[in-house]
N, C-alpha and C positions, 0 to 999 in steps of 0.2 A: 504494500500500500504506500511504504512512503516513498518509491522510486516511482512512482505514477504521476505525485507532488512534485516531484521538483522540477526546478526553473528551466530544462530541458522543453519542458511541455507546454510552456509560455508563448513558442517559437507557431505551437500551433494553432490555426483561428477558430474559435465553438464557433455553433448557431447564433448567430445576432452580434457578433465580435466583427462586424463592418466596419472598420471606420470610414468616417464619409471625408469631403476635400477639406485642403486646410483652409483656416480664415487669413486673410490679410492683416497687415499692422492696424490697416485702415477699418476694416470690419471689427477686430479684434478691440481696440479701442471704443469705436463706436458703440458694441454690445456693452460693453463692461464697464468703461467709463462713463461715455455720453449720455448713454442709455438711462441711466440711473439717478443722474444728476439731473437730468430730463425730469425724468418721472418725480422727483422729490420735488422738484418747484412746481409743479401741475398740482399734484396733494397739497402741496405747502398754500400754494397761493389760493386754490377751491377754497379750504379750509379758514383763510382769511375772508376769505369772501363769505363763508357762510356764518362765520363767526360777525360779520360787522351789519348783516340783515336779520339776526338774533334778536329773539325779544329778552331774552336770556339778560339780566342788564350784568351778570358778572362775564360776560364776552364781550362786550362794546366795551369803548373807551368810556371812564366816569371821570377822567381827569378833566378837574375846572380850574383855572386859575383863583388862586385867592384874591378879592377886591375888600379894602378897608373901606 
């Protein structure tokens, strides 16, 4: 059994052990950097947005300036 395990046997492909084309720097980036940094301002900014048509009054801004 345990000559069946080793790293010999790595060499060969199973079922669904495809791998498919490489990604570009450009793609690469795009997916994992851009992509994410994207998606977080899209949330971020929805979320302001729905926080500031909130009847909710501890989501809106309560800041008043002091007048004497």
């Amino acid at each position: 059994m345990l000559l069946m395990s080793s790293p010999a046997f790595a060499l060969t492909r199973d079922d669904g052990d495809d791998p498919g084309p490489q990604l570009s720097v450009i793609n690469t980036l795009g997916l994992y950097v851009a992509a994410p940094i994207v998606l977080f301002l899209v949330i971020a900014g929805l979320t302001m947005v729905a926080a500031r048509h909130s009847d909710n009054p501890h989501t809106v801004d309560t800041h008043h300036p002091r007048t004497r």
